[in-house]
C-alpha positions, 0 to 999 in steps of 0.5 A, spaced: 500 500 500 505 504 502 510 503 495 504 504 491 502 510 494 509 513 493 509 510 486 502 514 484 506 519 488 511 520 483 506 519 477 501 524 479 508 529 479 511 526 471 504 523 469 499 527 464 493 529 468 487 526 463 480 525 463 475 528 458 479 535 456 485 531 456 491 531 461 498 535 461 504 536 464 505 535 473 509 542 469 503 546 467 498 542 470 500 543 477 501 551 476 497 555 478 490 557 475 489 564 471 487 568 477 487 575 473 484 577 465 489 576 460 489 578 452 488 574 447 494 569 445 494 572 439 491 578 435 483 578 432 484 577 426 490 574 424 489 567 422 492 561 423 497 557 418 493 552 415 488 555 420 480 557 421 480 565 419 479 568 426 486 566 429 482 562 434 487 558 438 482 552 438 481 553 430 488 550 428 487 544 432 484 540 427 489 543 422 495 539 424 500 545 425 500 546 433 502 553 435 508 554 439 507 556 446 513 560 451 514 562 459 519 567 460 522 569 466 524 576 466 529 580 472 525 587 473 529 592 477 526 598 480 520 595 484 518 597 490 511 595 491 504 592 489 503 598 484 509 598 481 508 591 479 501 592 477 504 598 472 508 591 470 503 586 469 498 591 465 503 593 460 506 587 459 499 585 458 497 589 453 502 586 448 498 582 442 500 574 443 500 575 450 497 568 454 498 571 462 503 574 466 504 574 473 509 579 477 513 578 483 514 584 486 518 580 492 523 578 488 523 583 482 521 577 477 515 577 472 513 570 469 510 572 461 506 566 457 507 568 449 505 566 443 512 567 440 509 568 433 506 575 434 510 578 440 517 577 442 522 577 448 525 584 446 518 587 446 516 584 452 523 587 455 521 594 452 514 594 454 517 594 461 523 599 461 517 603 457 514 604 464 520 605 468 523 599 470 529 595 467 529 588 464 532 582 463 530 576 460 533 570 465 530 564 463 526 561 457 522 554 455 517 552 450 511 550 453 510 542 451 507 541 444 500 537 444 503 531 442 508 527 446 512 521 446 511 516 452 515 511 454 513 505 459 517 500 462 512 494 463 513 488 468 510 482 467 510 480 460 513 472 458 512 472 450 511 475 444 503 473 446 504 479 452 506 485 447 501 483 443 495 484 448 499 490 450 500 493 444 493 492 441 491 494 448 494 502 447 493 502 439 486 501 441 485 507 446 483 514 443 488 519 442 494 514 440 497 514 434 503 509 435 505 504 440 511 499 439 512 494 445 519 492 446 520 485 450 527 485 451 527 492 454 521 491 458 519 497 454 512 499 451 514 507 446 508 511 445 506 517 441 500 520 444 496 527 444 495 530 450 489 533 449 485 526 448 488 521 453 493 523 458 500 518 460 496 515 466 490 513 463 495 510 459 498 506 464 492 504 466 490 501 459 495 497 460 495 494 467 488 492 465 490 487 461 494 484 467 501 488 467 505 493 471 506 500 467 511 504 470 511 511 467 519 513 464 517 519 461 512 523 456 518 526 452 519 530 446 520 535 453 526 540 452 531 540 458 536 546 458 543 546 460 549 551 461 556 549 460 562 553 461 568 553 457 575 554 459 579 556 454 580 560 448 575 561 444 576 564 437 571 564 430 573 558 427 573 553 434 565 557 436 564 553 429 567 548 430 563 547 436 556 549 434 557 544 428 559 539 432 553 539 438 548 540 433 550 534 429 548 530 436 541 527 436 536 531 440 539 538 440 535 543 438 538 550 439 546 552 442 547 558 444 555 562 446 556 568 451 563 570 449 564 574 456 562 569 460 565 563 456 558 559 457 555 555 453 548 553 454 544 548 450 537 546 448 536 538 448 531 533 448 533 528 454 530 521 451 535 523 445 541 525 449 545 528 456 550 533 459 555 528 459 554 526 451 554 534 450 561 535 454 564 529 451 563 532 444 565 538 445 572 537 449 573 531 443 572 537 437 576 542 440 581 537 441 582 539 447 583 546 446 576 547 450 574 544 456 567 544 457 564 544 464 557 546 469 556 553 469 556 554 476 551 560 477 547 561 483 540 561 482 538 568 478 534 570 484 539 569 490 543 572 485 539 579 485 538 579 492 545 577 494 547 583 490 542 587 492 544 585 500 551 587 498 549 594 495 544 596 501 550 595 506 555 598 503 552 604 502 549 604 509 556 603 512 559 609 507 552 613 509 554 612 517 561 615 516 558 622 513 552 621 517 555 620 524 559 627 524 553 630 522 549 627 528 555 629 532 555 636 531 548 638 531 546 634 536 552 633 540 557 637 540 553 644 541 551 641 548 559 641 550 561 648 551 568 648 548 566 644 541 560 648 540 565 654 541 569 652 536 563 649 532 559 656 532 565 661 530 563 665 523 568 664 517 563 668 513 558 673 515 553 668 519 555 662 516 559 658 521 563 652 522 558 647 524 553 649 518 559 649 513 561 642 515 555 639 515 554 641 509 560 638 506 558 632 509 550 630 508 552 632 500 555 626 499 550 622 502 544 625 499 546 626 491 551 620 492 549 615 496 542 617 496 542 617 487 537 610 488 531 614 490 532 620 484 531 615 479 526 611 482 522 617 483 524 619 476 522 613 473 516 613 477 514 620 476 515 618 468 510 613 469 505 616 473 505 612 479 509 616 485 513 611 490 515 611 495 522 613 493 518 619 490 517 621 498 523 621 500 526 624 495 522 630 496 523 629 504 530 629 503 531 634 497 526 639 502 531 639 507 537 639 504 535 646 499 532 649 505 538 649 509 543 650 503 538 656 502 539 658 509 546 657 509 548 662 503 543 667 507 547 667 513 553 667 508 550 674 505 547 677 511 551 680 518 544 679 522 541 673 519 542 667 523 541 661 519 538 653 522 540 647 517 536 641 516 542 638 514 542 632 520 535 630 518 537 629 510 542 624 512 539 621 517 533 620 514 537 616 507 541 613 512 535 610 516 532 608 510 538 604 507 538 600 514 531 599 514 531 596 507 538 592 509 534 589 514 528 588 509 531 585 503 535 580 509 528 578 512 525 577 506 531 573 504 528 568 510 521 567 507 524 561 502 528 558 506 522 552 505 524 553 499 532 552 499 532 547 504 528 543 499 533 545 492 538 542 498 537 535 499 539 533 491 545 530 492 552 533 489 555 527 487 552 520 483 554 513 483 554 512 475 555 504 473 557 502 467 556 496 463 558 491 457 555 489 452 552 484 455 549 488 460 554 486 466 557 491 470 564 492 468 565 499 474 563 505 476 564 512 476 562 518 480 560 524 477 556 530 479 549 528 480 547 534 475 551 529 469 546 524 470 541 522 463 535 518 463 537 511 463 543 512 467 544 507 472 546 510 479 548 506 485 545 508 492 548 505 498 545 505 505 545 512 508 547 516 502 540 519 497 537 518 491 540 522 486 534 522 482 527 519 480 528 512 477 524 506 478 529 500 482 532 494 477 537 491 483 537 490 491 532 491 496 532 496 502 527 502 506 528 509 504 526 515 507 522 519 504 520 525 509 524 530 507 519 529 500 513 526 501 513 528 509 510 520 510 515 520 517 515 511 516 521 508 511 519 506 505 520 499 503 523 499 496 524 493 491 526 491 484 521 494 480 519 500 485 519 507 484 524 512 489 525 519 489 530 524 486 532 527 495 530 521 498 535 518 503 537 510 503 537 507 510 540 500 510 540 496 503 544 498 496 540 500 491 541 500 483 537 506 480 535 506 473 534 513 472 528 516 469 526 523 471 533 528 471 534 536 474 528 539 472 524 534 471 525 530 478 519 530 483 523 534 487 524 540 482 517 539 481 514 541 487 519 547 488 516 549 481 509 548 484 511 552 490 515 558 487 509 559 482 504 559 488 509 564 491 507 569 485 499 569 486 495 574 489 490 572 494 484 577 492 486 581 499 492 585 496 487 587 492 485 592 498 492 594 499 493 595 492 487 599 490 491 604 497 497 604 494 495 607 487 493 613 491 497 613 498 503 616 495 499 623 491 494 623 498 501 624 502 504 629 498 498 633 498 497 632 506 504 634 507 503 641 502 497 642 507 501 641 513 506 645 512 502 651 510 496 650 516 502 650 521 505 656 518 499 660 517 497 658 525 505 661 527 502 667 524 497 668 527 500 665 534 495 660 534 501 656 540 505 659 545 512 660 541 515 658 547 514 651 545 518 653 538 526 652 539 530 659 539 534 658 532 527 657 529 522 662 526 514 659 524 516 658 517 522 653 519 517 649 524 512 648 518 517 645 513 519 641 519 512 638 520 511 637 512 518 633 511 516 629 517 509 627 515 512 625 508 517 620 510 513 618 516 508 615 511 509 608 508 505 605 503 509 600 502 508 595 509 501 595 505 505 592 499 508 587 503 502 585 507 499 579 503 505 576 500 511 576 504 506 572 509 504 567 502 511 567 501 512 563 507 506 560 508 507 555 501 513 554 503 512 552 510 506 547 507 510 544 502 515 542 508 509 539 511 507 535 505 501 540 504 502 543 497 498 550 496 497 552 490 497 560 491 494 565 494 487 564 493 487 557 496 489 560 502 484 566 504 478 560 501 481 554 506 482 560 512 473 561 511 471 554 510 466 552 514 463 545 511 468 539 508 465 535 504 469 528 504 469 523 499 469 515 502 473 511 498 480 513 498 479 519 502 478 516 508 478 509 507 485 507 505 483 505 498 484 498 497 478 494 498 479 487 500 474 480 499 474 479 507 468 473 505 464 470 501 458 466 502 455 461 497 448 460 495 448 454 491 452 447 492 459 449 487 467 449 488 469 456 491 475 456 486 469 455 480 465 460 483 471 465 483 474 464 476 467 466 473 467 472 478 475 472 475 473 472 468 468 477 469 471 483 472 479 482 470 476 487 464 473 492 468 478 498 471 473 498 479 477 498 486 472 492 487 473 488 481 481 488 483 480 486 489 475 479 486 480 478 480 486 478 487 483 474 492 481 469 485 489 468 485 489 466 492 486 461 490 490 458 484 498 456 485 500 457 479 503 464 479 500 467 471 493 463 472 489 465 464 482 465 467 477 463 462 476 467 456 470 472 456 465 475 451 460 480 450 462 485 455 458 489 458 460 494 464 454 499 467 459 504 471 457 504 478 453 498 478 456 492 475 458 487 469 455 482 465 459 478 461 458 471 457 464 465 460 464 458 457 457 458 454 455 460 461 452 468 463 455 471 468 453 477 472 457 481 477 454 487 481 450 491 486 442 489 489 439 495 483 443 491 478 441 485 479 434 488 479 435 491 473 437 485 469 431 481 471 434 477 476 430 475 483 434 476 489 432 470 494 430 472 502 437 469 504 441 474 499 437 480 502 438 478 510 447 478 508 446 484 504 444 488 510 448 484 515 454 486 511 452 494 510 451 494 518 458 491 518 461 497 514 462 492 508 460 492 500 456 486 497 457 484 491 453 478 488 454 474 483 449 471 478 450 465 473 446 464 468 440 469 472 440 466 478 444 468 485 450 463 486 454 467 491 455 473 495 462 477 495 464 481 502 468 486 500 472 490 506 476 497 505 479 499 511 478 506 515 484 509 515 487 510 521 485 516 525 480 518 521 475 519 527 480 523 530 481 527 525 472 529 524 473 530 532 478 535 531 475 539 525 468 539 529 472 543 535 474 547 529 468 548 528 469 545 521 461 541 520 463 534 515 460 532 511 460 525 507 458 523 499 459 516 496 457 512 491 457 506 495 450 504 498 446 507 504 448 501 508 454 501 507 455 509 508 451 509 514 456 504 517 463 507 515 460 514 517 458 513 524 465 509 525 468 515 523 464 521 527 460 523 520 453 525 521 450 528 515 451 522 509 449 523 502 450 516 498 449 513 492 451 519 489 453 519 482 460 525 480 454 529 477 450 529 484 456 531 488 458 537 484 451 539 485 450 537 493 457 542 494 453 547 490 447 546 493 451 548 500 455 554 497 448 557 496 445 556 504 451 561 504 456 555 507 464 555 505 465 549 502 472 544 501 472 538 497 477 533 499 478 527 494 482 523 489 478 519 484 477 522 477 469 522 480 470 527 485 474 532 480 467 535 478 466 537 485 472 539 487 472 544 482 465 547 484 468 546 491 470 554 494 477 549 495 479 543 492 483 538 497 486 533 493 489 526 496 497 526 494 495 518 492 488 520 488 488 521 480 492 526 476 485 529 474 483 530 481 490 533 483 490 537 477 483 540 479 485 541 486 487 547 490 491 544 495 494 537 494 496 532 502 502 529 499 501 523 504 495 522 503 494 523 510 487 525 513 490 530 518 493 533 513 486 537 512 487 540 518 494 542 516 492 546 511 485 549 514 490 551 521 496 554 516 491 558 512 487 561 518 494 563 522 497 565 515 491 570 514 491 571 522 498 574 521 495 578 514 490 581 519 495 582 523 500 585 518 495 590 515 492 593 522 500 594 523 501 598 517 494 601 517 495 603 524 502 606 523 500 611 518 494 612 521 497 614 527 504 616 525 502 620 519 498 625 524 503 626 530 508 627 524 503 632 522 503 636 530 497 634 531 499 633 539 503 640 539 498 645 540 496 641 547 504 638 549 509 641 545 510 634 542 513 634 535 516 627 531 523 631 528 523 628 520 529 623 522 526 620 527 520 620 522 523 616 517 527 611 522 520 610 525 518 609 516 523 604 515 522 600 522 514 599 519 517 595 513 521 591 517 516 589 522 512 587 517 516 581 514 518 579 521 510 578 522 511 574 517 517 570 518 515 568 525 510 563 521 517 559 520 516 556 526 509 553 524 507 546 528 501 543 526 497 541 530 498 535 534 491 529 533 490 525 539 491 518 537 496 519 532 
């Protein structure tokens, strides 16, 4: 049960995610859904090659030319909160050819899916810098095409008879356009459309007929590697190389930077590898050239640790103008022989002190300070002031003032000057440490994420083997030279360098640092393991099948990234203020200044409370520089998603994985889960436990019919009747007895002809149905399994009743406590099944479940979610079967089970990778103590400009005398950023919570 789960686990992450539409990548089909509009892939109007007229993307499906699809990442520097990144969004947006963008404004990155036919990365680049910001592409793929290359690897098969009834199997399914078995390989090559038939119905398709698929890869997928070449590189060995590498079998496109000596390299990873690439390039350049992994930082801890770096070097050089500033202001006037020496005149007015300070606070406020003149440029240029807009007027306010001041002293014999020297280099500084400090917090918020990036192992085992496939040595190599088909050793302590399935040995293996699941998984010859994972006690030979970008691992780091880049629908109240924070400020600023000038004229205050160097005029422009670098619009901005950040990631370590910020605020407000009962929670793999005969027959004959019956049929029952008919033979590959004319009623059961005789397998209704009359006996141990929380299926041989399976599927562990546990949470559960009403009632008062639905079809469960919605109910869905995929969509939040269906995952909103039930608690309490700190986090940001903003602007001076000096102003500014992604940071340290019995 455990391996398979972890089998199912690795499908759900590599498998197509089918049923009707179709299924598509774990890439793509775990990503997160189109939360915002998005323009039309291409432009009204223009038609499609070989397509319909309109230019609709769906009009050139039937065509056979399939429309190219790319992600773009991009680096956008300049942002500095949820506007910025909301005048991104909008002008990439309006570009032709645009499917959907996405801005991270945390992280200063825009995501962009675009038809490369109608719009370039150069435009995209240029629609950003037009409204002010500049931008980078860092990173590029072209979205899998529709039609796909699936390998399997299939145990079981003896002989040509077995590929045959595997191959005529997947040529029959819809959707397949070419399939060839292999029985030497073990290997089954299949060319499908993605749109029609996913990579897990075609496992499915051949385990029907009686074998195991392992899914190795769904192929024409591009993998991208980067390559460093050391060496001297002039035009002819450039040729040489691009000649040589192009040569190779499955490279698509090579491209050089010269300045960095790097390479990098497109390829399709079922043709070839890095280490194919790197042998061929050092062997054309005949040694000239050594080619190597580009070690390059991820492209975001790139930024950010240039970014630290920056804010760092330019607060230390701040401190040492500022101090002296500071010191002779504040200090030094308050010890008598430094302020004799610090007041002497050296022309007219103008004293010494004045002089120094001016000197040192130009460096810093033209210089050190430059970054807030361009971002309020830029800002300005695009219509959407910033926060860099107010401190540049802040600051710039101060300075001039005071070098006004300054040059009247120096002209004037009478005039006594007083600068706000000290307040403009003190705010840039305080400002500078407040951001260091910002960008190291929010440096804390992926740690999730690092951690998991880190469990990839370095090194790898390569074995290598001779022609007649015995092993000849082994080789270490670096784990990221590993190409699909390699077979890596693993020794006991050390970790699984990537997803493969086990060809030789036997151990248990810890997969927690993935799955989460606390247990050693037991591995064998034929099992699955996961790239990460650590191997406890056996040696393991592992045939690679999913490498760098396409491992598990990276997958949900993908998930998880692309989560972090979604906007829960509450910023939007944060972004709707940021679009009118900063002009608002600049205006209240404008009228503080000229209410508190006025008021000194009229002497609305004792002017006793007025320091003795200053006149009313300078009291004001103190009080309007304090009320603008007081106001901080962009605590708001971080709100939401510094605590989002946190929270994915934090999930992700709990094996919950949430698909953005609209799952969060859904799962925080849920208030009724609907529960699905078979696999969710039942375990899932139901059991025959009895069987009772109504007519005088050998209990082996009696199976084999039943066998026959249902070894066609794709039901958990019907597996559990051929299973337990297997028991009952010694042979290990026992033929049933040929079956004709199969009929099967989804939901009820089947009919079938075997060996002149018909035979019926199914439920009561069934029964009935086909004109069959159920005896007394029959009804009385139908009911008494229902009290016992068991299925019964009968079997019918030639219209009369022979016999009475009992099928059992076990509850799963503490699922009572887990209903007890949402009750006091005052979560209400529900339970909808298909199953009979006897049966339901039975499990759902072993569990605690009151309100039970059963004998619900798909349809009626999507339509009972709906019917709770309406009474005004939040409602999630927890499921795993493609029956419950309706009902997790029209559910408020869908809570798929990590072992459940790829359709059911891809439906979902928030994936329990180990397939345990508390772990719907675990999601519900992060996303309540996530949207607690949100809450928190906005009556924080909120409260402090609505608090600061008045006392900066004097409102307690005419009673107590109090003013907010601007320095102290901006450090109380840059202190609330601060605050705020600490709030966040503190959701790192989330225990979830602890399930009596568990």
């Amino acid at each position: 049960m455990v391996a398979t789960t972890r089998a199912l686990l690795v499908s759900c992450f590599h498998g197509g995610g089918g049923g009707g539409g179709g299924g598509s990548e774990m890439s793509s089909r775990l990503s997160l859904r189109p939360r915002y509009p998005s323009m039309p892939r291409r432009p009204k109007g223009v038609a499609v090659a070989g397509g319909g007229g309109d230019g609709d993307l769906e009009a050139a499906v039937g065509t056979g030319d399939e429309e190219e699809e790319k992600v773009a990442v991009f680096s956008v520097s300049g942002m500095t909160c949820a506007a910025c990144a909301g005048s991104v969004e909008k002008a990439v947006k309006r570009l032709p050819g645009i499917h959907d963008a996405a801005v991270d404004v945390l992280w200063g990155r825009a995501q962009v899916v675009f038809c490369p036919a109608f719009v370039s990365e150069n435009k995209i680049t240029e629609a950003i810098e037009d409204v002010g910001f500049e931008a980078k592409l860092i990173d590029e793929e072209v979205k899998e095409k529709n039609v796909l290359l699936c390998r399997l690897h299939i145990k079981g098969m003896a002989c040509k008879y077995c590929t045959s009834t595997v191959e005529f199997a997947l040529q029959a399914s819809p959707g397949v356009q070419r399939a060839s078995v292999a029985l030497a390989t073990e290997e089954a090559e299949i060319r499908y459309d993605r749109r029609i038939i996913s990579a897990s119905q075609l496992i499915q398709a051949v385990e029907e007929t009686g074998f195991e698929a392992i899914l190795v890869t769904t192929g024409e997928d591009q993998s991208r590697i980067d390559l460093k070449m050391d060496g001297v590189l002039d035009e002819t060995l450039i040729m040489i190389l691009k000649s040589s590498v192009q040569a190779l079998p499955g490279v698509e496109n090579i491209t050089f930077n010269s300045e960095l000596h790097k390479v990098t390299i497109s390829y399709k990873p079922d043709q070839t590898g890095p280490r194919d690439l790197i042998e061929v390039i050092n062997s054309a350049t005949f040694g000239h050239v050594n080619a190597s992994i580009y070690l390059e930082a991820d492209g975001r801890d790139q930024h950010r640790y240039g970014e630290i770096k920056r804010y760092r070097q330019s607060f230390l050089w701040s401190l040492i103008f500022t101090i002296p500033v500071f010191l002779t202001s504040m200090v030094f006037m308050y010890i008598p022989w430094l302020k004799d020496g610090l007041e002497k005149k050296v022309v007219n007015m103008m004293s010494i002190g004045e002089l120094v300070r001016w000197i040192l606070s130009t460096p810093v406020q033209f210089v050190i300070g430059r970054k807030f003149y361009a971002g309020a440029y830029k800002a300005m240029c695009r219509g959407s002031p910033n926060m860099d807009v107010l401190i540049a007027l802040g600051t710039n306010t101060a300075y001039f003032y005071s070098v006004y001041s300054v040059l009247r002293a120096a002209t004037s014999e009478n005039y006594m000057s007083t600068d706000f020297f000290e307040t403009s280099s003190m705010l840039i500084s305080f400002i500078l440490l407040g951001k260091y400090l910002e960008i190291l917090a929010k440096g804390k918020t992926s740690e999730a994420i690092a951690k998991l990036m880190d469990l990839a192992p370095e090194t790898a085992t390569l074995l290598m083997y001779d022609h007649e496939g015995n092993v000849v040595g082994e080789k270490e190599i670096d784990s990221r030279l590993i190409q699909k088909n390699d077979v890596i050793k693993v020794v006991p302590g050390g970790k699984v360098a990537s997803d493969g399935f086990v060809i030789w040995g036997q151990s248990h293996v810890n997969e927690s640092m993935v799955t989460g699941e606390s247990r050693p998984v037991a591995k064998r010859k034929g099992d699955t393991v996961i790239g990460g994972t650590v191997n406890e006690n056996g040696v393991l030979h592992v045939r690679a099948t999913f490498v760098g970008s396409e491992g598990a691992l990276a997958q949900i780091v993908r998930l998880v990234e692309s989560a972090q880049m979604a906007k829960a629908p509450v910023q939007k109240f944060a972004d709707h203020i940021s679009r009118v924070f900063v002009p608002l400020v600049i205006l209240f600023s404008m009228l503080t200044w000229l209410t508190w000038f006025v008021a000194g004229r009229l002497h609305s205050y004792p002017h006793s409370w007025i320091p003795q160097s200053m006149d009313s005029f300078q009291l004001a422009l103190q009080f309007g520089i304090s009320v603008m670098v007081i106001a901080c619009p962009c605590a708001l901005g971080l709100a939401t998603p510094t605590a989002v950040m946190v929270a994915t990631g934090v999930g992700a370590s709990h094996g919950v994985l949430i698909k953005g910020g609209q799952a969060l605020e859904s799962a925080q407000k849920v208030d009724c889960i609907v529960f699905d009962k078979t696999g969710t929670l039942t375990i899932g793999k139901p059991v025959v436990v009895d069987t009772k005969l109504l007519k005088n027959m050998v209990l082996r004959e009696f199976y084999d019919y039943a066998a026959a019956a249902e070894v066609n049929s794709e039901h958990p029952l019907a597996k559990a009747i051929v299973e337990h008919a297997k028991k009952l033979h010694p042979e290990e590959n026992h033929i049933w007895p040929e079956a004709r004319e199969f009929i099967s009623v989804t939901g009820q059961g089947v009919k079938v002809d075997v060996s002149d005789k018909s035979v019926i397998v199914g439920n009561k209704s069934f029964m009935l149905s086909s004109g069959i009359d159920i005896s007394l006996e029959a009804l009385e141990i139908l009911m008494e399994e229902e009290e016992k929380a068991r299925t019964g299926i009968i079997v019918a041989i030639d219209q009369e009743v022979v016999g009475i399976i009992s099928v059992s599927d076990p509850i799963k562990p503490n699922a009572h406590e887990v209903i007890s546990y949402l009750k006091s949470m005052n979560v209400e559960s529900i339970m909808v099944t298909g199953d009979n009403w006897g049966t339901a009632n039975a499990i759902g008062k072993e569990v605690g479940i009151e309100k039970i639905i059963a004998e619900a079809k798909p349809e009626q469960k999507a339509e009972r979610v709906k019917e709770l919605q309406l009474s005004g109910r939040t409602v999630a869905m927890v499921g795993d079967g493609i029956n419950d995929s309706p009902a997790l969509v029209s559910a408020d939040v869908g809570l798929a089970i990590g072992a459940g269906t790829d359709v059911a995952i891809e439906a979902a909103d928030i994936v329990l990778m180990k397939s345990n039930l508390e772990d719907v608690i675990t999601a519900i309490d992060l996303s309540r103590k996530t949207f607690f700190r949100i809450r928190m986090n906005y009556v924080w940001a909120l409260g402090y400009n609505v608090i600061g903003i008045p006392i900066a602007a004097g409102v307690l001076f005419p009673s107590t005398g109090f003013r907010l000096p601007p320095w102290v102003a901006g450090a109380a500014m840059a202190a609330s950023s601060v605050s705020v992604v600490c709030w966040s940071l503190l959701l790192r340290y989330y225990k979830a919570p602890k399930i009596v019995g568990s």
